[in-house]
PDBQT receptor file of N, H, CA, C and O in Angstrom, charges set to zero:
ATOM      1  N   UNK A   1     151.028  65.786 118.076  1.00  0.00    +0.000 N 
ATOM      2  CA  UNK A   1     149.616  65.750 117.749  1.00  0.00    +0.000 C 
ATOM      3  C   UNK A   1     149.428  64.958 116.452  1.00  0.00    +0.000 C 
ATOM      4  O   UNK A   1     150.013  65.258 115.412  1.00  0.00    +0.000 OA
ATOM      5  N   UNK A   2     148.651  64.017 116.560  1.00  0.00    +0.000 N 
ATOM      6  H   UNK A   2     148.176  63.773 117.405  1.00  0.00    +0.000 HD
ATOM      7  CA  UNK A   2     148.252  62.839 115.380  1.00  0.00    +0.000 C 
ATOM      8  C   UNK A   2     147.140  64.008 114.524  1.00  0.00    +0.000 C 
ATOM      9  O   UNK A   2     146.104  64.415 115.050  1.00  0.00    +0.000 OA
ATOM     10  N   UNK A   3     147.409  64.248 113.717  1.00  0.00    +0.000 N 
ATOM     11  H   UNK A   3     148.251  63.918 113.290  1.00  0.00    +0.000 HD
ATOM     12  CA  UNK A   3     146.228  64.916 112.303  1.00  0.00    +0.000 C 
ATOM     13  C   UNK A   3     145.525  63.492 111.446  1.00  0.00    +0.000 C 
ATOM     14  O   UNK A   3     146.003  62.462 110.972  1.00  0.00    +0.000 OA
ATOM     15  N   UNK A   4     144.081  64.104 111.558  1.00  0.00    +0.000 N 
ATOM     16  H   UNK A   4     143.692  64.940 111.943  1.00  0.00    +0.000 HD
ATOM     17  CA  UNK A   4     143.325  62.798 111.117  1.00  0.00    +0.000 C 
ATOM     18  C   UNK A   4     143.474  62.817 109.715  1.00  0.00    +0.000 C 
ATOM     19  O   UNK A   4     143.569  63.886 109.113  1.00  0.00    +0.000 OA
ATOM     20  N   UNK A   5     143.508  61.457 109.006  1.00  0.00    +0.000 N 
ATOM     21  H   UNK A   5     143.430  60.589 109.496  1.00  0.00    +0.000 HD
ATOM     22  CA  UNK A   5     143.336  61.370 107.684  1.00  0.00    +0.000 C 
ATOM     23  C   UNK A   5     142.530  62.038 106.571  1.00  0.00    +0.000 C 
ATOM     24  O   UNK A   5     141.323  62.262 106.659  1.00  0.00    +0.000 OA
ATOM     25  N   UNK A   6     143.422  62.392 105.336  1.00  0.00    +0.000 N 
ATOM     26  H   UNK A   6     144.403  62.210 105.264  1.00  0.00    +0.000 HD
ATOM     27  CA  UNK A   6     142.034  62.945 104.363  1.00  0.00    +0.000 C 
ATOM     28  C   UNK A   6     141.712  62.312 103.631  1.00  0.00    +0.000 C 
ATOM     29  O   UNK A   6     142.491  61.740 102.869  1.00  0.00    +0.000 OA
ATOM     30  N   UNK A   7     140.518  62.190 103.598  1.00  0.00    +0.000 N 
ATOM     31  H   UNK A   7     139.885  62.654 104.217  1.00  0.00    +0.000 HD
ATOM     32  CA  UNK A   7     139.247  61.098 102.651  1.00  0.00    +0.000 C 
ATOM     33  C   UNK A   7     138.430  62.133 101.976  1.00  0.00    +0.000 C 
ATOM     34  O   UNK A   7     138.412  63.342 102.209  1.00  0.00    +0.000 OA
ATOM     35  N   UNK A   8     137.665  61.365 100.982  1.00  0.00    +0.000 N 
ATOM     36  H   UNK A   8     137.679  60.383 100.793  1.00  0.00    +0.000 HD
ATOM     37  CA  UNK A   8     136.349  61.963 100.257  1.00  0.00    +0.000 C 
ATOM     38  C   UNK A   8     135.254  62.836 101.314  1.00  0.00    +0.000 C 
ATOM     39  O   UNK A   8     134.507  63.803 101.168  1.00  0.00    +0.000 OA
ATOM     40  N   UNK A   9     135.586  61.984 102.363  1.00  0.00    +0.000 N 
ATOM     41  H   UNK A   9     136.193  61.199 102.482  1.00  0.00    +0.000 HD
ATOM     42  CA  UNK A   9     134.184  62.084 103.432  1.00  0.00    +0.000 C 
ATOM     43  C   UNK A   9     134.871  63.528 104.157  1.00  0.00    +0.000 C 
ATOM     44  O   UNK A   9     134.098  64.418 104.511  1.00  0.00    +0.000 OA
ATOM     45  N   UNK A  10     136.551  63.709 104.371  1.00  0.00    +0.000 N 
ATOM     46  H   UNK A  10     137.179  62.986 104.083  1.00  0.00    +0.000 HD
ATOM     47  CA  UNK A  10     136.847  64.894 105.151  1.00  0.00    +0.000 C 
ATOM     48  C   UNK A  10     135.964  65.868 105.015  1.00  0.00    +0.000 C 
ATOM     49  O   UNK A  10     135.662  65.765 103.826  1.00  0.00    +0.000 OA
ATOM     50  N   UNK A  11     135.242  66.901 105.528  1.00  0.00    +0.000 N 
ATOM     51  H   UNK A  11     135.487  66.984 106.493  1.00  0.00    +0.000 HD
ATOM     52  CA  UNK A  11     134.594  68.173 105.559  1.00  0.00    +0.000 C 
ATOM     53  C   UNK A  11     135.684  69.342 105.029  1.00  0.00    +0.000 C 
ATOM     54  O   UNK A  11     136.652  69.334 105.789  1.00  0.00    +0.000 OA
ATOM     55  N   UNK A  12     135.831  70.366 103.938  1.00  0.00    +0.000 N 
ATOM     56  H   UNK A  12     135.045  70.372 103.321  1.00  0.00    +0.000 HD
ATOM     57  CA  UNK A  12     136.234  71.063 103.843  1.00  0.00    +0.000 C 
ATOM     58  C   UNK A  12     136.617  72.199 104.923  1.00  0.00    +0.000 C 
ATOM     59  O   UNK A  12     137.730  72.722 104.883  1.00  0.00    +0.000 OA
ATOM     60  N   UNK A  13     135.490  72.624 106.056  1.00  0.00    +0.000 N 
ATOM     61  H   UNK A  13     134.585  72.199 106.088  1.00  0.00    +0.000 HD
ATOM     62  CA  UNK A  13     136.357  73.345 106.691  1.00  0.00    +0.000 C 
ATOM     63  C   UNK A  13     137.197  72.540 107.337  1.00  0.00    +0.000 C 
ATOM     64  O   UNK A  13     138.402  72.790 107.335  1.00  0.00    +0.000 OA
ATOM     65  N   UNK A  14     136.646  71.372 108.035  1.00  0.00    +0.000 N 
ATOM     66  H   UNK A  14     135.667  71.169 108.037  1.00  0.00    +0.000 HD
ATOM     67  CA  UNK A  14     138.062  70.544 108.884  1.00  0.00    +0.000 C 
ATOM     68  C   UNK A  14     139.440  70.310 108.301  1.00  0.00    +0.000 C 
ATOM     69  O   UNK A  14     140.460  70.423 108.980  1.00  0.00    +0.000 OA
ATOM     70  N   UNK A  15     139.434  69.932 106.838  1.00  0.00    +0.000 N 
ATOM     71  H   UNK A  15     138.605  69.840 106.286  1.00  0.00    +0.000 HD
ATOM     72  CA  UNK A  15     140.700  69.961 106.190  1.00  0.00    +0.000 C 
ATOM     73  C   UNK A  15     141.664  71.661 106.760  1.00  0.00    +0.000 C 
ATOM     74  O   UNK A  15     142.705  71.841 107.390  1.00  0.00    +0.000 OA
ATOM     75  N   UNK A  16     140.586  72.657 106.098  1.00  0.00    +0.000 N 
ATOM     76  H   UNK A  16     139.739  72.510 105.586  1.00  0.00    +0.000 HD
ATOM     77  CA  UNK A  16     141.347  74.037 106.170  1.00  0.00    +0.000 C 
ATOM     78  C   UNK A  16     141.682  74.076 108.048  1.00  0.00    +0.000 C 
ATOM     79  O   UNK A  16     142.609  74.710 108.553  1.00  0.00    +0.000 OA
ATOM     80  N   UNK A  17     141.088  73.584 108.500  1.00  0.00    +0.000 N 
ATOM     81  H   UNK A  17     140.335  73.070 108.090  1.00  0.00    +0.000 HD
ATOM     82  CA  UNK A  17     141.043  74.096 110.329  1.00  0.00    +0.000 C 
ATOM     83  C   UNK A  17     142.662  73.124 110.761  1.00  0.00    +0.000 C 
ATOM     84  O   UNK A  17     143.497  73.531 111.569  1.00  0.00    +0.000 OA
ATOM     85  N   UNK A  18     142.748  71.930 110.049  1.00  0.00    +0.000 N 
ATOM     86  H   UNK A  18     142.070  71.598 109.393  1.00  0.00    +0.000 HD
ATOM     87  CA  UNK A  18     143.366  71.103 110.342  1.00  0.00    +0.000 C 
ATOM     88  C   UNK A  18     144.982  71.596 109.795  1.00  0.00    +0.000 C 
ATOM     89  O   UNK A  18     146.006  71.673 110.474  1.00  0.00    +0.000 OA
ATOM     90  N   UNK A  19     144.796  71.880 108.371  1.00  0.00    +0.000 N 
ATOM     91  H   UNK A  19     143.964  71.817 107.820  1.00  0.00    +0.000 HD
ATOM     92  CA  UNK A  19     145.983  71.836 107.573  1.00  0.00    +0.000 C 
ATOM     93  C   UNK A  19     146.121  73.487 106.963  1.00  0.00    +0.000 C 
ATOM     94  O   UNK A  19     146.557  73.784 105.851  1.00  0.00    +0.000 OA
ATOM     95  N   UNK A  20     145.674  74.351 107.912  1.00  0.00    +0.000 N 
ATOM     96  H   UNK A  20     145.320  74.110 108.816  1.00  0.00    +0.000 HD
ATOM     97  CA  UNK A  20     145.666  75.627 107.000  1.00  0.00    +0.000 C 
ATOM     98  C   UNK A  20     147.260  76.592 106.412  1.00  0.00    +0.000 C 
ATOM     99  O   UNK A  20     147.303  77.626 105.745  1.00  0.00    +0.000 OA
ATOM    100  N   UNK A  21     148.253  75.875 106.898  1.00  0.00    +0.000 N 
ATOM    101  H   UNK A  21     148.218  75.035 107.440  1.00  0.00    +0.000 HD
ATOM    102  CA  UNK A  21     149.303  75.523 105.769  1.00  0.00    +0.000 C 
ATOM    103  C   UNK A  21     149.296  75.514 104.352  1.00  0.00    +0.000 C 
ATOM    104  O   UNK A  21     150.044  76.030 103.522  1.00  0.00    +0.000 OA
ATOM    105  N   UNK A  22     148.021  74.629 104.242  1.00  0.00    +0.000 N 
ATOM    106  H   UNK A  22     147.414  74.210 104.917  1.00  0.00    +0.000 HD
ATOM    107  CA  UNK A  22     147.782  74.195 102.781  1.00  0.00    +0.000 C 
ATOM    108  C   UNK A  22     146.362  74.826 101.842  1.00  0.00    +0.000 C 
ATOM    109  O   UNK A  22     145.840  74.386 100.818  1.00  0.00    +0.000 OA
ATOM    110  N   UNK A  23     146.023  76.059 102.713  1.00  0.00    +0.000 N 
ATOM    111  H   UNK A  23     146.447  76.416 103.546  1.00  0.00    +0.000 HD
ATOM    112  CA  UNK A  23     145.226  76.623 102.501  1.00  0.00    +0.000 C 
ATOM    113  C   UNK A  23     145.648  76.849 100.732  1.00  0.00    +0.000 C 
ATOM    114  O   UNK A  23     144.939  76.277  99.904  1.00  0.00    +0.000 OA
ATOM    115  N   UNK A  24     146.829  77.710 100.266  1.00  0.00    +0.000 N 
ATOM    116  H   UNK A  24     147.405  78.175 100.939  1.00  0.00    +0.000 HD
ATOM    117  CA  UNK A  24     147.007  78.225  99.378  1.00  0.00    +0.000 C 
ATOM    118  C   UNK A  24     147.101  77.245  98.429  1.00  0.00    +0.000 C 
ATOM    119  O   UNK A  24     146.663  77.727  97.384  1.00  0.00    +0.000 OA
ATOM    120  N   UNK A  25     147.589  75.664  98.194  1.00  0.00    +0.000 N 
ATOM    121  H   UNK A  25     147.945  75.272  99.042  1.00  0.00    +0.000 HD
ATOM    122  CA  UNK A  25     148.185  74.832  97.357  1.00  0.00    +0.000 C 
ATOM    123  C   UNK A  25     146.597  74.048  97.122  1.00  0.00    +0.000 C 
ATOM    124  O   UNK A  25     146.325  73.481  96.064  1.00  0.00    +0.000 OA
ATOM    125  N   UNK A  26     145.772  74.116  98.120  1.00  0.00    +0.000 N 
ATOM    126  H   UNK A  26     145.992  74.577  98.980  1.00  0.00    +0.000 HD
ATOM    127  CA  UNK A  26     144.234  73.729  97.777  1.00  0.00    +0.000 C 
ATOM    128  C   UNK A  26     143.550  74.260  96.853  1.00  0.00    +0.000 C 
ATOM    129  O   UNK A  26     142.823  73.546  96.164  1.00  0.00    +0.000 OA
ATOM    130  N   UNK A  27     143.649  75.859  96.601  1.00  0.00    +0.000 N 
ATOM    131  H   UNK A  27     144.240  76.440  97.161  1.00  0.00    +0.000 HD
ATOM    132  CA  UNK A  27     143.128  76.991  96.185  1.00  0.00    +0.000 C 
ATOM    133  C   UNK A  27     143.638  77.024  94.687  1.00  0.00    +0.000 C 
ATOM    134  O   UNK A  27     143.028  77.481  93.720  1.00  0.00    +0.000 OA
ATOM    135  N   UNK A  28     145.161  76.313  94.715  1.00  0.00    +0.000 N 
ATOM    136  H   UNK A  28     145.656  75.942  95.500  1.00  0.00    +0.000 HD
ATOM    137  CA  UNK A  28     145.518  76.265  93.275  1.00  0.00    +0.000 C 
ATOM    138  C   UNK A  28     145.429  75.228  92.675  1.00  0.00    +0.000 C 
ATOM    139  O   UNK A  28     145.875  75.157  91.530  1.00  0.00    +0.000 OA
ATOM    140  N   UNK A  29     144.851  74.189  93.264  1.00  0.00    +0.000 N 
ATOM    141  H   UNK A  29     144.489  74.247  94.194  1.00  0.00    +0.000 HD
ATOM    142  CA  UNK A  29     144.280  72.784  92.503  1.00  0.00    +0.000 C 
ATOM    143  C   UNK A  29     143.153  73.279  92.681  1.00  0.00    +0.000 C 
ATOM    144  O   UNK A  29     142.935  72.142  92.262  1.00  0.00    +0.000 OA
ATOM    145  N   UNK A  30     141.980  73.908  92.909  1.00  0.00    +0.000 N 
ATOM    146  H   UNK A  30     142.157  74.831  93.249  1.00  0.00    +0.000 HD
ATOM    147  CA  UNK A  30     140.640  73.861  92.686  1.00  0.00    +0.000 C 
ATOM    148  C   UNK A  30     140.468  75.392  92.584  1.00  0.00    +0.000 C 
ATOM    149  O   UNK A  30     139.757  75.913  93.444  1.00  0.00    +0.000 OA
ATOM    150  N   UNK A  31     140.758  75.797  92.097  1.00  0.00    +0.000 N 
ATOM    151  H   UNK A  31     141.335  75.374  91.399  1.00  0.00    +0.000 HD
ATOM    152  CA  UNK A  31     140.370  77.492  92.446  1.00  0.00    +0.000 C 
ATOM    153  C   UNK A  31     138.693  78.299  92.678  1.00  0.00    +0.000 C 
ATOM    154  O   UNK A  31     138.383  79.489  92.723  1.00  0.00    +0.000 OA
ATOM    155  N   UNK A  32     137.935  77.134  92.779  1.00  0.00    +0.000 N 
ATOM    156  H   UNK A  32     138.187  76.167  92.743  1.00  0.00    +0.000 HD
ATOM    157  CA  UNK A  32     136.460  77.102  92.952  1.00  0.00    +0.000 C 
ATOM    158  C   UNK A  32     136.893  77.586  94.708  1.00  0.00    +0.000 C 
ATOM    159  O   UNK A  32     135.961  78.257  95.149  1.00  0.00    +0.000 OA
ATOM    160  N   UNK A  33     137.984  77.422  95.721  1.00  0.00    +0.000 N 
ATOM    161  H   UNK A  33     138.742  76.876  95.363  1.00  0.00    +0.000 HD
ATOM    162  CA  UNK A  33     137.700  77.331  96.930  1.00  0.00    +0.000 C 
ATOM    163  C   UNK A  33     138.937  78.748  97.347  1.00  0.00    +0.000 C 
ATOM    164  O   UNK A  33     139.699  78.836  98.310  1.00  0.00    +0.000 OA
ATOM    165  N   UNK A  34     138.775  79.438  96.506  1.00  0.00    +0.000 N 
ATOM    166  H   UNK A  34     138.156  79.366  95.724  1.00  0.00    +0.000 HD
ATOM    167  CA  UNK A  34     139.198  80.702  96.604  1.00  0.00    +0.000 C 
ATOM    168  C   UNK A  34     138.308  81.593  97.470  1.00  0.00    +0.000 C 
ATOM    169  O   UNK A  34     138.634  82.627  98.053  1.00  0.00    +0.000 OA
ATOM    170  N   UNK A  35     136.749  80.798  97.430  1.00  0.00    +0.000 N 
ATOM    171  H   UNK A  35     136.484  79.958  96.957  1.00  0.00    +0.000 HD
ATOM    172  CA  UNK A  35     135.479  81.697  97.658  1.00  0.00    +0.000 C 
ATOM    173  C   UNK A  35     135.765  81.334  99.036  1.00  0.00    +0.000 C 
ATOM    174  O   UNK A  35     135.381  82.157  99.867  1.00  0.00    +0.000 OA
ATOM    175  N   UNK A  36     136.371  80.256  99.487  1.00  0.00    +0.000 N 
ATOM    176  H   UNK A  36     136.682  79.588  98.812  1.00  0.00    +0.000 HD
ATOM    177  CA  UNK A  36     136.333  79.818 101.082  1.00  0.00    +0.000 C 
ATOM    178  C   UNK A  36     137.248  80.973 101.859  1.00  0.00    +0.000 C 
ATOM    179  O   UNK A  36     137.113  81.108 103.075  1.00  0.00    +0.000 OA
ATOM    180  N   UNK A  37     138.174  81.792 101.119  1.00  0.00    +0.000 N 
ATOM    181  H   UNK A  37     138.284  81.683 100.131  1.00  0.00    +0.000 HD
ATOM    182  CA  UNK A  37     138.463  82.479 101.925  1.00  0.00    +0.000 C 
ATOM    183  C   UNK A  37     137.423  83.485 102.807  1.00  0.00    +0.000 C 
ATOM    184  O   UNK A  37     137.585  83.837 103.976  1.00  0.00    +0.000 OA
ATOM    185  N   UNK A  38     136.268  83.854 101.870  1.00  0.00    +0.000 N 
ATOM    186  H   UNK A  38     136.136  83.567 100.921  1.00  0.00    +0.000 HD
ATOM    187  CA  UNK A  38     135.131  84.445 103.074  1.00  0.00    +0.000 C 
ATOM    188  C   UNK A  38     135.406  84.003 104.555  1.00  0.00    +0.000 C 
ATOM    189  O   UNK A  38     136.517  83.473 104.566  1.00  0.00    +0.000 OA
ATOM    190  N   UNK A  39     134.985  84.004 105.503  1.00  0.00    +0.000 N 
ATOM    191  H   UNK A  39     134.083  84.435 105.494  1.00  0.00    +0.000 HD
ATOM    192  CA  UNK A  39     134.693  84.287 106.693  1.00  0.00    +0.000 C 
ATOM    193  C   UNK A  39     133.360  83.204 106.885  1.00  0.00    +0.000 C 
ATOM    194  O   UNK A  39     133.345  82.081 107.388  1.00  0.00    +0.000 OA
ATOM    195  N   UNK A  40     132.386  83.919 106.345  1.00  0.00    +0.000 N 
ATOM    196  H   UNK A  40     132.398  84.831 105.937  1.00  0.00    +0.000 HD
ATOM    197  CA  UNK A  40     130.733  83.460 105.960  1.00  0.00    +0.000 C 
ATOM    198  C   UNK A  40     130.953  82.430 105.404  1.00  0.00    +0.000 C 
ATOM    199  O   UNK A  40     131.007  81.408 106.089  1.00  0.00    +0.000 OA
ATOM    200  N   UNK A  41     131.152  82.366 103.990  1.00  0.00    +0.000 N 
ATOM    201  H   UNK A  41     131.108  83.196 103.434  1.00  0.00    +0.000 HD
ATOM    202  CA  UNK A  41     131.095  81.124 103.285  1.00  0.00    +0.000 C 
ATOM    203  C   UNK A  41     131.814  80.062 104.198  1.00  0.00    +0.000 C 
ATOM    204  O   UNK A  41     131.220  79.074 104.631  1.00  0.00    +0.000 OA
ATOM    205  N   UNK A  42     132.807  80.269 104.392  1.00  0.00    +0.000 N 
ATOM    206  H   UNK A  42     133.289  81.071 104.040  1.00  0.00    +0.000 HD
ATOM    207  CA  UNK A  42     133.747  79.210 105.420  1.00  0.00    +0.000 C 
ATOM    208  C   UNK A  42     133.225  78.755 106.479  1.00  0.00    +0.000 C 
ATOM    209  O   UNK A  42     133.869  77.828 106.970  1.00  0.00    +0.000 OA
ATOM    210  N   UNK A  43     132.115  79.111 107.136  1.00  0.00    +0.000 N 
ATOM    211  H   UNK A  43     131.592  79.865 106.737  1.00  0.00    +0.000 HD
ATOM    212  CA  UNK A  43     131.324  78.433 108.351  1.00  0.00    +0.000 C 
ATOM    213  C   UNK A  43     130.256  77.919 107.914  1.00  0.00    +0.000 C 
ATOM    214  O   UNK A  43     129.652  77.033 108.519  1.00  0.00    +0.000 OA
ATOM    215  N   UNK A  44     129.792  78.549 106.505  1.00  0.00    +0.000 N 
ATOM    216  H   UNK A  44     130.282  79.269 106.014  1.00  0.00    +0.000 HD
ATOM    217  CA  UNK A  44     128.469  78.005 106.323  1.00  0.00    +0.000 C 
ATOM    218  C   UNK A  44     129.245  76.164 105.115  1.00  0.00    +0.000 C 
ATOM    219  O   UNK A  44     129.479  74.965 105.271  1.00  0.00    +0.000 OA
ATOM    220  N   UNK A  45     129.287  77.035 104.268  1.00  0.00    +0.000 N 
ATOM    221  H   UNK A  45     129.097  78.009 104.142  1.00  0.00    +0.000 HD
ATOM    222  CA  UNK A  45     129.766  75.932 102.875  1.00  0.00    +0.000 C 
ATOM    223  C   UNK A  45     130.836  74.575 103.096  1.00  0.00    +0.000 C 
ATOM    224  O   UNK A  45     130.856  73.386 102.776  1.00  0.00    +0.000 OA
ATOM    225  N   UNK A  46     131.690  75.534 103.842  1.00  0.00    +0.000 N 
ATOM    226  H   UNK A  46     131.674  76.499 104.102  1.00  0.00    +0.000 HD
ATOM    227  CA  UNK A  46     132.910  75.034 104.375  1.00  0.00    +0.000 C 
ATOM    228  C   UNK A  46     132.549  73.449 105.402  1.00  0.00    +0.000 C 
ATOM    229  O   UNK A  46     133.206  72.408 105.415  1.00  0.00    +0.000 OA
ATOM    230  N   UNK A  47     131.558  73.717 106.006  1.00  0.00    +0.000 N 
ATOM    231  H   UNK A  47     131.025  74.563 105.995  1.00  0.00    +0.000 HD
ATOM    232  CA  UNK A  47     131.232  72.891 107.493  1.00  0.00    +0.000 C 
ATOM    233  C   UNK A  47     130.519  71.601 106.258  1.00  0.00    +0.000 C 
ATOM    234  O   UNK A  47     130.859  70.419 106.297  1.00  0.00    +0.000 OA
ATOM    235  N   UNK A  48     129.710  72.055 105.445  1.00  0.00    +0.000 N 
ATOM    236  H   UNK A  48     129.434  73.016 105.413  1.00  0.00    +0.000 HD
ATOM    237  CA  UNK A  48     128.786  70.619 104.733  1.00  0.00    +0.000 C 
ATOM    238  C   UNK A  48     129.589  70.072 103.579  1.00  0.00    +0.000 C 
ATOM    239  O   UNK A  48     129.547  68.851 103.431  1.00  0.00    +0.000 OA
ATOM    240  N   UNK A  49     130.198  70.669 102.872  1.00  0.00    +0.000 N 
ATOM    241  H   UNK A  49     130.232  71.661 102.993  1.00  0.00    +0.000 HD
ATOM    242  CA  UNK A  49     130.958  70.027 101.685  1.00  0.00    +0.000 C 
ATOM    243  C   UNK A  49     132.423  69.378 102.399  1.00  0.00    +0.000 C 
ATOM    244  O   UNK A  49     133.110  69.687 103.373  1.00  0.00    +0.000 OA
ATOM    245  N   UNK A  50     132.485  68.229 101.261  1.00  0.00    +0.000 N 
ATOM    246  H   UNK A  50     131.927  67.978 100.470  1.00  0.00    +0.000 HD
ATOM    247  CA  UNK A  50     133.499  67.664 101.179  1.00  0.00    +0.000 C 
ATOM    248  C   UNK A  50     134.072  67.026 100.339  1.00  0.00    +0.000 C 
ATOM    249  O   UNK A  50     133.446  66.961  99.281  1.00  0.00    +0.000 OA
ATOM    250  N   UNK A  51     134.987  66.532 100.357  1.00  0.00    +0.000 N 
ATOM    251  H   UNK A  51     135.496  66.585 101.216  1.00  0.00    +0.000 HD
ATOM    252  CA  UNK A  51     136.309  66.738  98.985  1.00  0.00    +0.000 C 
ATOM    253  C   UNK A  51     135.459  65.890  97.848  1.00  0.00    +0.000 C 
ATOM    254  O   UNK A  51     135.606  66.112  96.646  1.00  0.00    +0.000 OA
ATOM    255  N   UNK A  52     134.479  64.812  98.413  1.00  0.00    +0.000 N 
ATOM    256  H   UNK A  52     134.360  64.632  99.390  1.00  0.00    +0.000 HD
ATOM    257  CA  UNK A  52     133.872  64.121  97.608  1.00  0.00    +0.000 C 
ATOM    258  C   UNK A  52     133.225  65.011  96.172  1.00  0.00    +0.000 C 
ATOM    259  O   UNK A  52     132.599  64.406  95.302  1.00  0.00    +0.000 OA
TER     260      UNK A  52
């Protein structure tokens, strides 16, 4: 399976949906996305932001 590239433009949940491996090493370069572990936040916040 080819995994699509990450850019500015990636969507935060697609990164986590894609690479959630790297859930934890994300969380410790930004610790603002600690909050993504919600459930909620993660469908809502998660789907419109991106790395930009």
């Amino acid at each position: 399976m080819i995994k699509p590239a990450i850019t500015p433009q990636t969507r935060v949940w697609e990164f986590l949906e894609t690479f959630p491996e790297l859930e934890e090493l994300r969380i410790g370069l930004a610790p603002a996305f600690m909050k993504l572990k919600n459930p909620a936040l993660r469908r809502t916040k998660g789907r419109v932001a991106t790395f930009q």
